[in-house]
PDB file of N, H, CA, C and O in Angstrom:
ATOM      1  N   UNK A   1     -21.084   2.883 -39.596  1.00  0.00           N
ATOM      2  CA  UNK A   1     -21.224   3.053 -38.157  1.00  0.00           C
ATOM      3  C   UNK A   1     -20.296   2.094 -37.400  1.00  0.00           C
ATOM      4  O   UNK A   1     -19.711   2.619 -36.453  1.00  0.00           O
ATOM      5  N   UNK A   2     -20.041   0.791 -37.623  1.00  0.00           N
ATOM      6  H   UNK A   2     -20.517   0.364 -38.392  1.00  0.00           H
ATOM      7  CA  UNK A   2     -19.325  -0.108 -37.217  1.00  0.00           C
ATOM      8  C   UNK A   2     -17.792   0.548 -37.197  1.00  0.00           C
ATOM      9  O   UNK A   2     -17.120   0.700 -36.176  1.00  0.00           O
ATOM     10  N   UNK A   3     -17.349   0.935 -38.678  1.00  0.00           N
ATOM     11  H   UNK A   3     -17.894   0.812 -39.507  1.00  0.00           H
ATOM     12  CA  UNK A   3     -16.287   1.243 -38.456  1.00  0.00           C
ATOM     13  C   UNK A   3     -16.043   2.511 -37.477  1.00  0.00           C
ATOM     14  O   UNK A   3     -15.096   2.215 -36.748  1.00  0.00           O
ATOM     15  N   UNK A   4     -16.554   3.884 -37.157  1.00  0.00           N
ATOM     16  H   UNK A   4     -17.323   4.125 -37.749  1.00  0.00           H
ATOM     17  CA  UNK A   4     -16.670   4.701 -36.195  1.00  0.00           C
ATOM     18  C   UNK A   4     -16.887   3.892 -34.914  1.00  0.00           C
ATOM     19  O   UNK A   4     -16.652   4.646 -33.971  1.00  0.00           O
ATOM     20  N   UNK A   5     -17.191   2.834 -34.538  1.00  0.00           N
ATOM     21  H   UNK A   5     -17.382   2.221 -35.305  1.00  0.00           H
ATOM     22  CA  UNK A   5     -17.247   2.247 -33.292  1.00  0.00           C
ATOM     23  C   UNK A   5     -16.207   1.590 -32.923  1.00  0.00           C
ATOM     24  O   UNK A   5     -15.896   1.448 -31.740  1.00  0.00           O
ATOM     25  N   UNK A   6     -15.392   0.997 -34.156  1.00  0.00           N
ATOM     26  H   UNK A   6     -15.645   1.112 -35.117  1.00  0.00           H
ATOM     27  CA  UNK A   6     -14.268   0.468 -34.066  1.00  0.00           C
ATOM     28  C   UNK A   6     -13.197   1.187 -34.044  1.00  0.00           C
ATOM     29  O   UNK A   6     -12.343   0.761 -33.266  1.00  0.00           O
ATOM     30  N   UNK A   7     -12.909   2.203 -34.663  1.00  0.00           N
ATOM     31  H   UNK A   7     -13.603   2.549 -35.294  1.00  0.00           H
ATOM     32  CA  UNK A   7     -11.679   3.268 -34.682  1.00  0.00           C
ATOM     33  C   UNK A   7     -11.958   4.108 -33.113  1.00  0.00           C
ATOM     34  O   UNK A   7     -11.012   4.781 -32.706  1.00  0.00           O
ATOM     35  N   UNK A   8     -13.311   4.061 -32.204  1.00  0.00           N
ATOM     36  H   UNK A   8     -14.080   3.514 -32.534  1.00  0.00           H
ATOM     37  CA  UNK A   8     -13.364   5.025 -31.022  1.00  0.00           C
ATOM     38  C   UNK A   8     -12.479   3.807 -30.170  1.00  0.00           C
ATOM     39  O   UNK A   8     -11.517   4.000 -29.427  1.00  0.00           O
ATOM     40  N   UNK A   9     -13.081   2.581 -30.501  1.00  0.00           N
ATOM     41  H   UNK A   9     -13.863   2.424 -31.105  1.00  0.00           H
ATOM     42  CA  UNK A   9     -11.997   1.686 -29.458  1.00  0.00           C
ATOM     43  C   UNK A   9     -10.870   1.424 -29.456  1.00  0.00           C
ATOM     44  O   UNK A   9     -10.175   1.251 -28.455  1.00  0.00           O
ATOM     45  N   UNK A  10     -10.331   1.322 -31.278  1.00  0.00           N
ATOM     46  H   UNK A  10     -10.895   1.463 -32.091  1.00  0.00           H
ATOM     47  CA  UNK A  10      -9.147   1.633 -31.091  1.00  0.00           C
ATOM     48  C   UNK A  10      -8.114   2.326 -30.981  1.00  0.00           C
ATOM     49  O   UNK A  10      -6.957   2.045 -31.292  1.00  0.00           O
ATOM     50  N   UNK A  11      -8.764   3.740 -30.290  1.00  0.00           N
ATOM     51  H   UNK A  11      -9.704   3.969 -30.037  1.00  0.00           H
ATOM     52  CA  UNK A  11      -8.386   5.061 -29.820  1.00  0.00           C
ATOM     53  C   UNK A  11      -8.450   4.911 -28.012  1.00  0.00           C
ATOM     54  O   UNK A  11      -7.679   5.567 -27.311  1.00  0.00           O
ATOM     55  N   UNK A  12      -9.389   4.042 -27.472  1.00  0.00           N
ATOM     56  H   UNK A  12     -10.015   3.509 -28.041  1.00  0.00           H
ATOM     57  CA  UNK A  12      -9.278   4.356 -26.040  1.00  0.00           C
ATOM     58  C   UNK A  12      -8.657   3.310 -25.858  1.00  0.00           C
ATOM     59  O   UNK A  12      -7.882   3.512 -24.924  1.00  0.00           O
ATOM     60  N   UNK A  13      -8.579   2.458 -26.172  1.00  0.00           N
ATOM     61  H   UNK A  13      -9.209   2.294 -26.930  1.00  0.00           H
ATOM     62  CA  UNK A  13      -6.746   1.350 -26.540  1.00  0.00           C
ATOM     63  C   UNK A  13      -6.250   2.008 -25.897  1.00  0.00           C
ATOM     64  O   UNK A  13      -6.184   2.114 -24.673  1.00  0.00           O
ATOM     65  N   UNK A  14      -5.651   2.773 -27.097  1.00  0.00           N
ATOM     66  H   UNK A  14      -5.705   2.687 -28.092  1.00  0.00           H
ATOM     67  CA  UNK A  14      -4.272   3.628 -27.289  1.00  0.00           C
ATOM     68  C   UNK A  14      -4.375   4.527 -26.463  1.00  0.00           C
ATOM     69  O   UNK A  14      -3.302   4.992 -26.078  1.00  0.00           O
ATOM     70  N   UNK A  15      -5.454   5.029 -25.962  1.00  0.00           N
ATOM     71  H   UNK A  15      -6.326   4.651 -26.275  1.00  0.00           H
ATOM     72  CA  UNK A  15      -4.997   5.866 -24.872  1.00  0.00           C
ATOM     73  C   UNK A  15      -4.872   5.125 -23.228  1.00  0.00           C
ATOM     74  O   UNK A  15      -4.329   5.628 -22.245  1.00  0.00           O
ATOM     75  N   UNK A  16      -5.365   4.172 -23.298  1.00  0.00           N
ATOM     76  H   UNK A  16      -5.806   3.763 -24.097  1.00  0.00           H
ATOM     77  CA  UNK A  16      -5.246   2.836 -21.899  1.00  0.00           C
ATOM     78  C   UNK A  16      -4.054   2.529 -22.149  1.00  0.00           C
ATOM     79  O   UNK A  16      -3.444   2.142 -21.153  1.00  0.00           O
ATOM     80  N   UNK A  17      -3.344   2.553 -23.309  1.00  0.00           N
ATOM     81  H   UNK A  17      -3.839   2.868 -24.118  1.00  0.00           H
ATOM     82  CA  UNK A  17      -1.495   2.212 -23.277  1.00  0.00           C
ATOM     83  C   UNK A  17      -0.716   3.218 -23.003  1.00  0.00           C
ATOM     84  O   UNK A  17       0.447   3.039 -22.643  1.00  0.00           O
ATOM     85  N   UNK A  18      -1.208   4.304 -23.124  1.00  0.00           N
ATOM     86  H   UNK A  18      -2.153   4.450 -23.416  1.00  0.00           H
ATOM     87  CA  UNK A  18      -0.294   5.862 -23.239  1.00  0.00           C
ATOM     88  C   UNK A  18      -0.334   5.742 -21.886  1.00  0.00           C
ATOM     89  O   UNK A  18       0.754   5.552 -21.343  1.00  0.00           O
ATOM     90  N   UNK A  19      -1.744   5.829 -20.884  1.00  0.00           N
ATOM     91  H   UNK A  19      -2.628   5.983 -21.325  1.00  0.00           H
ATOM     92  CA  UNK A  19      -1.785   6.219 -19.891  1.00  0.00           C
ATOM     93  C   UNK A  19      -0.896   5.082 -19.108  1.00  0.00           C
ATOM     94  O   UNK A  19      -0.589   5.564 -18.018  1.00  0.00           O
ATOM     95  N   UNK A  20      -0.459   3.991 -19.224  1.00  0.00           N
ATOM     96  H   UNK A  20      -0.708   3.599 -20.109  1.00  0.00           H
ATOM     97  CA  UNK A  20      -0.465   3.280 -18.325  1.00  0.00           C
ATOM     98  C   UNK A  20       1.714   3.262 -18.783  1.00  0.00           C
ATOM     99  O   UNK A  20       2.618   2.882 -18.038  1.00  0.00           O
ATOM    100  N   UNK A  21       1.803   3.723 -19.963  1.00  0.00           N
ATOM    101  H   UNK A  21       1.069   4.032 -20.568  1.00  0.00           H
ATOM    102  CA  UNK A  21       3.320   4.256 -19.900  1.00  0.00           C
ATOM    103  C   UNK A  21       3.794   5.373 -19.316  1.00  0.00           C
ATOM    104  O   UNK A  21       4.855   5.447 -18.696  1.00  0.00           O
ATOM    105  N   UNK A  22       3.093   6.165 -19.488  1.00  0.00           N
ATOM    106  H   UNK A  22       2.231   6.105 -19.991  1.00  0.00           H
ATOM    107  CA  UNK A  22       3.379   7.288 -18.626  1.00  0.00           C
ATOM    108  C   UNK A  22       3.319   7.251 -17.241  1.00  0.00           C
ATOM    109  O   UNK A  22       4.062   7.792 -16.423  1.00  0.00           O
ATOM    110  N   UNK A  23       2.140   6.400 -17.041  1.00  0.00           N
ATOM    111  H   UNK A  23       1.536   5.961 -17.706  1.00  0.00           H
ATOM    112  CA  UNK A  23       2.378   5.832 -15.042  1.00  0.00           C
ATOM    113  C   UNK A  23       3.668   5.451 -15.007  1.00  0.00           C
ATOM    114  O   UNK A  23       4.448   6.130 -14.340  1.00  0.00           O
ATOM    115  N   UNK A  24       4.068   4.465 -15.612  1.00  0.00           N
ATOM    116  H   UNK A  24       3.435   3.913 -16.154  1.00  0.00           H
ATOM    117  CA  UNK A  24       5.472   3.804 -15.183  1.00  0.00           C
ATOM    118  C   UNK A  24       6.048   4.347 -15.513  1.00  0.00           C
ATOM    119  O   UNK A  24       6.991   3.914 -14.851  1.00  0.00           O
ATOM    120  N   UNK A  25       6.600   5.333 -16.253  1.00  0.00           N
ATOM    121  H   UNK A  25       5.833   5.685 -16.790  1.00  0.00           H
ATOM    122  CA  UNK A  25       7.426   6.670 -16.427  1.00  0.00           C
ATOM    123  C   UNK A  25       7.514   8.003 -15.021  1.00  0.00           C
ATOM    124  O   UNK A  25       8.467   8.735 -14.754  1.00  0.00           O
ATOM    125  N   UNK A  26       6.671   7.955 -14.603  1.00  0.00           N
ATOM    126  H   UNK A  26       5.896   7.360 -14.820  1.00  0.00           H
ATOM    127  CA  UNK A  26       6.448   8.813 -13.408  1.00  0.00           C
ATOM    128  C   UNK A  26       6.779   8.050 -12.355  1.00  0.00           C
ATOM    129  O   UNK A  26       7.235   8.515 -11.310  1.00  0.00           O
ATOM    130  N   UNK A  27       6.576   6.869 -12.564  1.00  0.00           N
ATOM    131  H   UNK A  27       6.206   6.491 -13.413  1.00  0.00           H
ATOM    132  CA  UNK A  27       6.854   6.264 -11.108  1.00  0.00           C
ATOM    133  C   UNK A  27       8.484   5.880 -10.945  1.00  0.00           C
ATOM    134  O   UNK A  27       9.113   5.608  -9.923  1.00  0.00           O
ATOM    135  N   UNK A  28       8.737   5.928 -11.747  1.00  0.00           N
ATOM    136  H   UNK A  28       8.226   6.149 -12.578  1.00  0.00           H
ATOM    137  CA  UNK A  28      10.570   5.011 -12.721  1.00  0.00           C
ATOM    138  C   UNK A  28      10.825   6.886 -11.732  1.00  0.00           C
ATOM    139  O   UNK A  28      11.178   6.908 -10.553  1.00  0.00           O
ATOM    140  N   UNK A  29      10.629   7.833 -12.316  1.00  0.00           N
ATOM    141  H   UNK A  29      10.342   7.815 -13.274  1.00  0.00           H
ATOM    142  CA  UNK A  29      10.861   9.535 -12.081  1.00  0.00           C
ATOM    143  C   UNK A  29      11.430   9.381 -10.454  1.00  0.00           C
ATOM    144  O   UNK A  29      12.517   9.384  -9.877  1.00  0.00           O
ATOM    145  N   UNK A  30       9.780   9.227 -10.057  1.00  0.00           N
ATOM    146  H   UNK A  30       8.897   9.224 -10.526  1.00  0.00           H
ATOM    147  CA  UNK A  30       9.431   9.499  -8.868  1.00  0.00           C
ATOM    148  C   UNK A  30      10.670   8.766  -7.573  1.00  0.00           C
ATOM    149  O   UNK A  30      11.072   9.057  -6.446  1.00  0.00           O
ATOM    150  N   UNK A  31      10.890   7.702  -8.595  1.00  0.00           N
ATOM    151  H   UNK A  31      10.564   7.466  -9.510  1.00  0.00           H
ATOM    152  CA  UNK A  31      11.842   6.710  -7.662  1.00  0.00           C
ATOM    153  C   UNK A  31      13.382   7.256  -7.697  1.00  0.00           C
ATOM    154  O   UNK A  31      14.114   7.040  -6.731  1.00  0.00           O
ATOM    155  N   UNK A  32      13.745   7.812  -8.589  1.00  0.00           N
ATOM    156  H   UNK A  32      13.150   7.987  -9.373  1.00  0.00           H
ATOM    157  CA  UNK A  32      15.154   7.910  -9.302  1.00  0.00           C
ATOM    158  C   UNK A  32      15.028   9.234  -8.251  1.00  0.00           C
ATOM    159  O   UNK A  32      16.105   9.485  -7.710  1.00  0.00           O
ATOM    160  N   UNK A  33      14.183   9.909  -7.958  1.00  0.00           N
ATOM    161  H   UNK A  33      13.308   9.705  -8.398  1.00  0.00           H
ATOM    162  CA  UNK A  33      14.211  11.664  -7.449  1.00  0.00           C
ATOM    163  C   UNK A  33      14.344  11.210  -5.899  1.00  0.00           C
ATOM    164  O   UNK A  33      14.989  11.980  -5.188  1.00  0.00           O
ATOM    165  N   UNK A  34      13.783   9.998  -5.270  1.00  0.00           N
ATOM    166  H   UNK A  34      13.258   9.373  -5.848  1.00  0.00           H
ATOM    167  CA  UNK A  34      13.544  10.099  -3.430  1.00  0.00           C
ATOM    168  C   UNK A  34      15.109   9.135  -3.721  1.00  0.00           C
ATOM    169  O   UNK A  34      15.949  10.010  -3.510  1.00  0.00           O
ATOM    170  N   UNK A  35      15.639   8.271  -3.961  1.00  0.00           N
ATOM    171  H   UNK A  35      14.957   7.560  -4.133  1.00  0.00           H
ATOM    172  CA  UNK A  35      16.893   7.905  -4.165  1.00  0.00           C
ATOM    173  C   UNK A  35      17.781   9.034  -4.152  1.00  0.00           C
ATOM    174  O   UNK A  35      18.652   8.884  -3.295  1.00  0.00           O
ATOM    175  N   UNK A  36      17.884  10.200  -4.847  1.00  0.00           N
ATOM    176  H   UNK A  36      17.176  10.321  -5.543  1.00  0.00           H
ATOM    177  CA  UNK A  36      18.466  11.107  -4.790  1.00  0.00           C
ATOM    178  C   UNK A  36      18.727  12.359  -3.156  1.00  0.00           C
ATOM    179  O   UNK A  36      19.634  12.931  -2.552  1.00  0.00           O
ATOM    180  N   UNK A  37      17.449  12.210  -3.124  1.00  0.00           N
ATOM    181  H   UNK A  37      16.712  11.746  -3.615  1.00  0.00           H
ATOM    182  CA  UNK A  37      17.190  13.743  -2.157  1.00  0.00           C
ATOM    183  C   UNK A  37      17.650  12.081  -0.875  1.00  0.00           C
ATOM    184  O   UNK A  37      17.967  12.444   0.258  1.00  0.00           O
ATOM    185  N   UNK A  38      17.655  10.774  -1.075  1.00  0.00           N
ATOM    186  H   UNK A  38      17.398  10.479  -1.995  1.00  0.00           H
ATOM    187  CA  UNK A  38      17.950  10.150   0.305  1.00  0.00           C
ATOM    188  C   UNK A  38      19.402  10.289   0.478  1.00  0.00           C
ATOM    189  O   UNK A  38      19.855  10.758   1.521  1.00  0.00           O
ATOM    190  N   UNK A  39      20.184   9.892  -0.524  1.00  0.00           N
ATOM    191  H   UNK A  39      19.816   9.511  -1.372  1.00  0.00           H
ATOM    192  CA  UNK A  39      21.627  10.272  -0.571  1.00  0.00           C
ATOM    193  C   UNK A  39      22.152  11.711  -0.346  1.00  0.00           C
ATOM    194  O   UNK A  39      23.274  12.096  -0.017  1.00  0.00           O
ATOM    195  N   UNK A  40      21.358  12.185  -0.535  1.00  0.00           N
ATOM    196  H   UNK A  40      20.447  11.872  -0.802  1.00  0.00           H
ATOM    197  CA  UNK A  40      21.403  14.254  -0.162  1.00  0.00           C
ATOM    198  C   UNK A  40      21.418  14.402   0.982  1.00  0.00           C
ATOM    199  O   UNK A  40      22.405  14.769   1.620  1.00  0.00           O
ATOM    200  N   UNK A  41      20.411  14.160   1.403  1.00  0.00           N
ATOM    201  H   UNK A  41      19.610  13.862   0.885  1.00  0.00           H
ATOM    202  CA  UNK A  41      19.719  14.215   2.337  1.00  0.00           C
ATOM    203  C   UNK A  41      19.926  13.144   3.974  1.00  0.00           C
ATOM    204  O   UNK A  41      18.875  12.983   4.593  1.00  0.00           O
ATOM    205  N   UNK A  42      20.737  12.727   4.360  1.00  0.00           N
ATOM    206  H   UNK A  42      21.591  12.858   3.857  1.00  0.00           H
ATOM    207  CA  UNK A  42      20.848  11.478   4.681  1.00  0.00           C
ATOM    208  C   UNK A  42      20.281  11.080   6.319  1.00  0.00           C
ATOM    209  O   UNK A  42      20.341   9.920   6.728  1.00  0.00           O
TER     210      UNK A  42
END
């Protein structure tokens, strides 16, 4: 049982790291795209 308690945490870890790369991946996006459409766009 311990170990099933331990492998669920070290699964919502890994998903508290995924999620929080992919934020800064979207936001890195998000920035590179209004930089763009401002120079377009002016």
């Amino acid at each position: 049982m311990d170990d099933l308690l331990r492998r669920m945490e070290q699964y919502a870890n890994n998903l508290e790291a995924l999620v929080e790369e992919k934020t800064e991946q979207l936001s890195l996006e998000k920035r590179r795209s209004e930089e763009l459409l401002y120079q377009v766009l002016p």
